[in-house]
Structure formats: C-alpha cells, structure tokens
C-alpha positions as CSV (number, residue, x, y, z in Angstrom):
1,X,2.9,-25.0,0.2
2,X,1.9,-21.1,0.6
3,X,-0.2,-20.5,3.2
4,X,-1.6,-17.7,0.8
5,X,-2.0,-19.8,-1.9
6,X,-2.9,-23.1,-0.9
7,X,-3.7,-24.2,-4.2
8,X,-0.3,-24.3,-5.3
9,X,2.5,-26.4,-4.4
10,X,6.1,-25.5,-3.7
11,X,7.2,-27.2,-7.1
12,X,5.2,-24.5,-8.9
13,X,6.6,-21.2,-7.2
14,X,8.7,-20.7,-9.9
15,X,6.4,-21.2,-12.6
16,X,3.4,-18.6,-10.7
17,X,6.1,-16.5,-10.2
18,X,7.0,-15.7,-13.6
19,X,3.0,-16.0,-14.7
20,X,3.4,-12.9,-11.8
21,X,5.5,-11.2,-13.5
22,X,4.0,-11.8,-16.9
23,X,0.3,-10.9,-16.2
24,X,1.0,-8.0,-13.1
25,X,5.0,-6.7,-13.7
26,X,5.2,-7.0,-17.4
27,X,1.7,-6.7,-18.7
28,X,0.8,-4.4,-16.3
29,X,3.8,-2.2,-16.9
30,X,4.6,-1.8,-13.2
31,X,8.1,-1.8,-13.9
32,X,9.0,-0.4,-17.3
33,X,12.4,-2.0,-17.7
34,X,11.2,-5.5,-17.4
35,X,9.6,-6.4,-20.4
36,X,13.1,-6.1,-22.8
37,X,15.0,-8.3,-20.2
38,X,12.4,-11.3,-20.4
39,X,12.5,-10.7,-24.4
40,X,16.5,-10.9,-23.8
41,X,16.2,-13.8,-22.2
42,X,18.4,-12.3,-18.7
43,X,16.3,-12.7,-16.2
44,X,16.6,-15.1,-13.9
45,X,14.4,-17.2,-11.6
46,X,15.8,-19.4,-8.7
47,X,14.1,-21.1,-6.1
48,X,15.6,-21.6,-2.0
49,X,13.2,-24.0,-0.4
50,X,15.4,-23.7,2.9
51,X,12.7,-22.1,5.2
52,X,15.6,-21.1,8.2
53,X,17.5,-17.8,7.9
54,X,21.0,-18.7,7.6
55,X,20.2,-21.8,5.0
56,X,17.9,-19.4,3.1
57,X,21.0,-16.8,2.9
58,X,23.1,-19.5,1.7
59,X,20.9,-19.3,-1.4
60,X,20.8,-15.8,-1.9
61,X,24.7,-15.7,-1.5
62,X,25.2,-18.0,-4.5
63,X,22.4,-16.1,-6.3
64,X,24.5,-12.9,-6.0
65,X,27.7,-14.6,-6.5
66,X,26.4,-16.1,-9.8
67,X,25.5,-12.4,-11.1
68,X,29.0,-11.4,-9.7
69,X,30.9,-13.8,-12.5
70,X,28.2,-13.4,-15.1
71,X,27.8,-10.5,-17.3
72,X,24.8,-8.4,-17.9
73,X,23.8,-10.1,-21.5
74,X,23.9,-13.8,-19.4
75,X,21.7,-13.0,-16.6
76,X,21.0,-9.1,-16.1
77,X,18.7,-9.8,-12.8
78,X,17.3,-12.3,-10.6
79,X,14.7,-13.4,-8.9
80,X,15.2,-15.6,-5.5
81,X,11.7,-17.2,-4.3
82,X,11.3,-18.6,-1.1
83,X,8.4,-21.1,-1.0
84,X,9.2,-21.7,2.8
85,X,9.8,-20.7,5.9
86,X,9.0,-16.7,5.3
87,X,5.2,-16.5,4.6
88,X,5.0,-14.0,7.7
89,X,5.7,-11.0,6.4
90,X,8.0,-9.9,9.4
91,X,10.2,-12.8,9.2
92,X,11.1,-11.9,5.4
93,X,11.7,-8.6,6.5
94,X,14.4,-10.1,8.5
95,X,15.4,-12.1,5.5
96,X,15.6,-8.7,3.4
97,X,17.4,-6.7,6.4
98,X,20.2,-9.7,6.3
99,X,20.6,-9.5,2.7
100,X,20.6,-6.2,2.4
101,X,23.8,-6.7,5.0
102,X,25.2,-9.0,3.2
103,X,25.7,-7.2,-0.1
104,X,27.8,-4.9,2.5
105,X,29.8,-7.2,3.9
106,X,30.5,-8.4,0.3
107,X,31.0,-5.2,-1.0
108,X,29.2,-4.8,-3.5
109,X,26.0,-2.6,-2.3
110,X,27.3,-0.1,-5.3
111,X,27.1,-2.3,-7.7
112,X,23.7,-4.4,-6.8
113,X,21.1,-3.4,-4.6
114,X,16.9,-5.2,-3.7
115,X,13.7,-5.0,-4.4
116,X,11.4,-6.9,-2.7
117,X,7.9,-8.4,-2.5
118,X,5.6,-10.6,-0.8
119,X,2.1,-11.6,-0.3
120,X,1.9,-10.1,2.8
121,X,3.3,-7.2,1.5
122,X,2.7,-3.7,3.5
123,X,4.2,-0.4,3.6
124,X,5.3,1.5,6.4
125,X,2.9,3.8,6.8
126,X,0.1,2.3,5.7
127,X,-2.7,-0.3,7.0
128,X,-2.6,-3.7,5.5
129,X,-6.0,-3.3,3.6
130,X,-4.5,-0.3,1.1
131,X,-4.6,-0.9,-2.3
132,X,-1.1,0.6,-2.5
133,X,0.1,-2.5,-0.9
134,X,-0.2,-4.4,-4.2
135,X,2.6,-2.8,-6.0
136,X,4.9,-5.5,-4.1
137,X,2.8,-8.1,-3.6
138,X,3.9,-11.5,-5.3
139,X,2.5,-15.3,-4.8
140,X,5.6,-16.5,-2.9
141,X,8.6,-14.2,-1.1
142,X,11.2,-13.0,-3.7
143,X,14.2,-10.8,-3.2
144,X,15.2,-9.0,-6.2
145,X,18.7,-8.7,-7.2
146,X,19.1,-5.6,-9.4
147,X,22.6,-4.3,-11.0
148,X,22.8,-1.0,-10.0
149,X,24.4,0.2,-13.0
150,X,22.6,-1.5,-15.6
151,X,19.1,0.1,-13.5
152,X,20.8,3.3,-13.5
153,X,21.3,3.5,-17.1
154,X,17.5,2.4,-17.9
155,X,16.9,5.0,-15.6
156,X,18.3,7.7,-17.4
157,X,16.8,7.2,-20.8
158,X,13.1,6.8,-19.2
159,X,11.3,10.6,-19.5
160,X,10.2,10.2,-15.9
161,X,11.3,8.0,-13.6
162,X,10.1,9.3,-10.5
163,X,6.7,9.4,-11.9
164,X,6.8,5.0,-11.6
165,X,5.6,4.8,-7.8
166,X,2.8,7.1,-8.6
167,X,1.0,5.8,-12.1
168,X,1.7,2.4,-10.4
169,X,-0.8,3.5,-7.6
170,X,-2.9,5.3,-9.4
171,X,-3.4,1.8,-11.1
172,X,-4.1,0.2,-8.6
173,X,-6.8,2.1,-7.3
174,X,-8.4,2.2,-10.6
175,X,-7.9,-2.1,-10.7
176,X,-9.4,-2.2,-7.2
177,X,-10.1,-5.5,-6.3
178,X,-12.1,-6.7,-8.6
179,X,-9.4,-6.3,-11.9
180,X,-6.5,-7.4,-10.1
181,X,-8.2,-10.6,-9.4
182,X,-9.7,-10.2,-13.2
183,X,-5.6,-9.6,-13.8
184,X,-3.8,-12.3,-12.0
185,X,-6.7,-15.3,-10.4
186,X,-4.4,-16.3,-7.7
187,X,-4.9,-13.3,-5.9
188,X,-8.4,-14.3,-5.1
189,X,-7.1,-16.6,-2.3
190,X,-5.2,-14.0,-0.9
191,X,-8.1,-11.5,-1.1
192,X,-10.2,-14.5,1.0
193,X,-8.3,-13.8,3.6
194,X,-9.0,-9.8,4.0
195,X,-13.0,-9.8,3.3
196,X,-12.3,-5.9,4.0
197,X,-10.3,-5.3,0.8
C-alpha cells in the first residue's frame, strides 16, 4: 500500500496509474504525444512489486528487454510502477540513477532513454511546496521507458517543443491546488500531507 495514497492498494497501482495518465497526462495535455499511443493501443503498463533495488531492477531489465524485441506498433513505450519499496523519494532517485546505468551498460542509452515521476516528486532547485513539482508527480513510482527515436520524430513535427515544460507550468499555476484535486481526487491525500500547498 502507498504511503501517499493509503486508500489504494497495491493491486490497483496499475489501474490509478493509467486513470493518472488519462485525467492529468492525456486530458491535461501535459505530454502532447500521449494521447495517439493510448488510441494505438502501444503503451504499456507493468507493475514490480519487488520493493529492494536489485529485485526492482530485475523488472525494469525485462521491461526494457521486452521493448528491445518488440517493435514500435506492439508496445511503443512503457510504464514500470513500483508500488513498493521506493515511496521515499530519494530512494527512487537511486532506482532512476541505476537504471539510467543500466541502459549504459546495455547499450542502448541512444536508442531509449527515462522519464520519471513520483508522488514525492521535487525538482532540483526548488522547495517541495512548488506547484511546478506536479508536472511529475504520479500516484505510485514509475520510470518511463521512452524510444528515443520514435520521441525524436514526434518531436520534430510538434511547432514547439521546447515550449512543453513551460505551458505545463503555467498550468499548473493556473490549476493551483484546488483544480488539480478537482482534476485527479487522489491527489487530495497527498495534498493532506503538505497543509502549506
């Protein structure tokens, strides 16, 4: 069970997941590019319940390997969740920063590369209340495995791709609280947690 979300169990990670993506990455057009793969049927979602690091990259290893011998039309991208173990948010940044070696090691960090969110999500520079934070925050832990080519390709035939980050800030701020919780309910255990947001 999430510590975030304590309503739901591990046996629905998936399924919030993908309501995630429906009502926050899809219908709120955070990423452009996701909407045609769901209607495609490619995309992907898998579950690791291992909570240890080297079990949990187990799972991601035959993740990427299954993309590896599949081609774009079968399963274009995927989503790993991880209902356990990584609910701190500096643990799954261990998690990413071994991944993110492994596609290395493997040889393939030119042909896929990550995205990741959490609920604990928090950027670098800023302090966990921001708003901005919620451009990668999810229910559960999922690492994103995205085909670098097939991305790049989207890429080019957007007008402006750089402008993403930005509108998807600028929504956020004009969400605030209040609509993201309006948005996507589960947030409002989250939100519990940080009375200052």
């Amino acid at each position: 069970m999430s510590q975030l979300y304590p309503s739901y169990k591990i046996a629905n990670a998936l399924e919030l997941t993908r309501l995630w993506v429906d009502a926050m990455v899809i219908g709120q057009n955070l990423c452009p590019f996701a909407a045609p793969e769901r209607s495609r049927g490619s995309v992907r979602y898998v579950t690791v319940e291992e909570g240890k690091l080297s079990a949990a990259m187990n799972g991601f290893l035959r993740e990427l390997l299954f993309l590896q011998q599949s081609s774009e039309e079968e399963a274009s991208t995927s989503l790993i969740v991880f209902p356990k173990g990584f609910d701190d948010f500096e643990t799954f940044l261990d998690l990413l920063d071994t991944a993110e070696d492994a596609l290395i090691q493997a040889g393939v960090e030119g042909l896929f590369q990550l995205a990741s969110f959490h609920p604990n999500y928090q950027f670098a520079d800023l302090p966990v209340e921001d708003i901005t934070n919620w451009t990668n925050r999810s229910p559960f832990p999922v690492l994103h495995i995205i085909r670098e080519g097939q991305m790049g390709r989207v890429l080019d035939s957007y007008k402006s791709p750089d402008e993403i980050p930005e509108k998807n800030v600028a929504l956020m701020q004009e969400l605030g609280v209040k609509g993201l919780i309006e948005r996507f309910p589960p947030f409002q255990d989250y939100i519990n947690q940080y009375p200052k947001l």
